[in-house]
N, C-alpha and C positions, 0 to 999 in steps of 0.2 A: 675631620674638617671636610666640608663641601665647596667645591666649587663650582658656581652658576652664571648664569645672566641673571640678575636682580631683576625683582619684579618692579615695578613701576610704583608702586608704593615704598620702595626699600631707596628709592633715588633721591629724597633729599638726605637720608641718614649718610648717602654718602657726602656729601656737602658737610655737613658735622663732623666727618671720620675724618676729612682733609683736614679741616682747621685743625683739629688736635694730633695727627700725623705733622702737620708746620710749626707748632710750637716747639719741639726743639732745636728748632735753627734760629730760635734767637740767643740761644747759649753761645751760638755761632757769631755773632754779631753780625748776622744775616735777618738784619728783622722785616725788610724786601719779601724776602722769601716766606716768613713764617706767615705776615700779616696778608699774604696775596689771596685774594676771593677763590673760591671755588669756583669750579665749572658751573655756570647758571641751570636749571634745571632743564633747559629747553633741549644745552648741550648733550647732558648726560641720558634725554629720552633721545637723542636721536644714534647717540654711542646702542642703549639698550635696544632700541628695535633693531638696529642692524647686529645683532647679534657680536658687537666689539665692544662691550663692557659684561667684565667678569667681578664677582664678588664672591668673599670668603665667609661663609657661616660656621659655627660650631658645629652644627648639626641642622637638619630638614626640620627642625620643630618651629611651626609660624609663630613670626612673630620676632624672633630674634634680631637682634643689628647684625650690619653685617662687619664684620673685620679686618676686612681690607679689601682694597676693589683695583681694579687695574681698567685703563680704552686704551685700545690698540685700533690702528687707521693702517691702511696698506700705502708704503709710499714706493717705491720704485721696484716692487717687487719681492717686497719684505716686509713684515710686521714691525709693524715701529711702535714701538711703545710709548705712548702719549703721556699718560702717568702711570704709577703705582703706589699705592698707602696705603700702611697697616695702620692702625690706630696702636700709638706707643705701649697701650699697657697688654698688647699681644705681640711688638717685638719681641725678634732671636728664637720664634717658633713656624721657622718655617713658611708663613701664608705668604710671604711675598715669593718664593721659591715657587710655591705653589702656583699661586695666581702668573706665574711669568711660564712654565712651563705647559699650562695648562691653554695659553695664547698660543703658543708653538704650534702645539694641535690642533686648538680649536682655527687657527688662521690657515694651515696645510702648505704656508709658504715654506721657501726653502731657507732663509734667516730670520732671525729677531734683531733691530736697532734699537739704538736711545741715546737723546744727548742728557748728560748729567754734569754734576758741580765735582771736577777732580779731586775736590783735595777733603770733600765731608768724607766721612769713615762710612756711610749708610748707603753711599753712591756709588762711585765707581770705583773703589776698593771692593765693596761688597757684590757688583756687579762683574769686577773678575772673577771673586767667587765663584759665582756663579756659570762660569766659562765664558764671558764677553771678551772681546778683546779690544783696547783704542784703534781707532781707525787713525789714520795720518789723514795728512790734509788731500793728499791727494788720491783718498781714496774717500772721500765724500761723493755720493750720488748728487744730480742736482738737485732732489726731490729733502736730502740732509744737509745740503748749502741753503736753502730756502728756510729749512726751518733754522738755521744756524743765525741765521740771518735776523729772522723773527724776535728769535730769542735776544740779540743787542740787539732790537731795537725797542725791548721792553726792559733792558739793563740790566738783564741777566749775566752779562760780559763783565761784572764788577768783580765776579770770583769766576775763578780758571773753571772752563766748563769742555768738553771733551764730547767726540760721539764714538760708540762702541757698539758693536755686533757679537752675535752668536750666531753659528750655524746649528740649523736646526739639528739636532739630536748631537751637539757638542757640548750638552750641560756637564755640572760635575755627577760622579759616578758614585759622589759618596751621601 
């Protein structure tokens, strides 16, 4: 597997990878979630020029889609990770692992954040996995109250939703 900055021709494919990355949350009866638009293309060229959107390929052969793609924004001193999707029929191989350690480094911050939906099995279950930990309420930055914030007021607040950190290089070991 590779991972890159997409070229600017691979940036609507990720627009397509999302939508099908959301369709299992309507099994959820989250169908908010599954049916939500993509990042508009303008979003995701300005993630690719600042070198904060990463994408997963099979391999350097052109031409290929890509796998799963991750934007990361710097918010208070830490890489916050904006989204991440794999497109479902390359779950449970790794590329989100990938693509979130691979933020780590390519950001040189000294944490990773993220708010997610507590109680999907793909979220912040899998995101412990991964060595995150809940934050409490009183350890939100103001820069993860603002987006907390953001988030009910687009009623994302319908299901329990959490924000979690890693410090860098406290991934898992296995």
């Amino acid at each position: 597997m590779i991972i890159r900055v997409p070229d600017p021709a691979d940036l609507p494919a990720l627009r397509d990878l999302e939508r099908a990355a959301g369709e299992p949350f309507h099994a959820l009866g989250m169908a908010q979630v599954a049916d939500d638009e993509p990042p508009p293309l303008a979003l995701l060229t300005e993630y690719q020029r600042a070198g904060r959107a990463l994408a997963a390929y099979d391999d350097e052969r052109p031409g290929q889609p890509p796998r799963g793609y991750l934007l990361w924004d710097p918010v208070d001193g830490c890489a916050h990770i904006e989204q991440v999707s794999v497109h479902p029929e390359r779950a449970h191989r790794g590329i989100g692992r990938a693509l979130i350690d691979r933020a780590e480094q390519d950001s040189g911050l000294p944490a990773l954040t993220l708010t997610t939906f507590a109680d999907v099995p793909w979220n912040a279950p899998y995101y412990a996995r991964l060595g995150f930990r809940r934050l409490a309420a009183a350890e939100l930055t103001p820069g993860l109250r603002a987006i907390r914030a953001h988030e009910a007021e687009l009623g994302l607040d319908r299901w329990p939703r959490v924000c979690m950190r890693r410090e860098s290089g406290a991934g898992p070991t296995t």
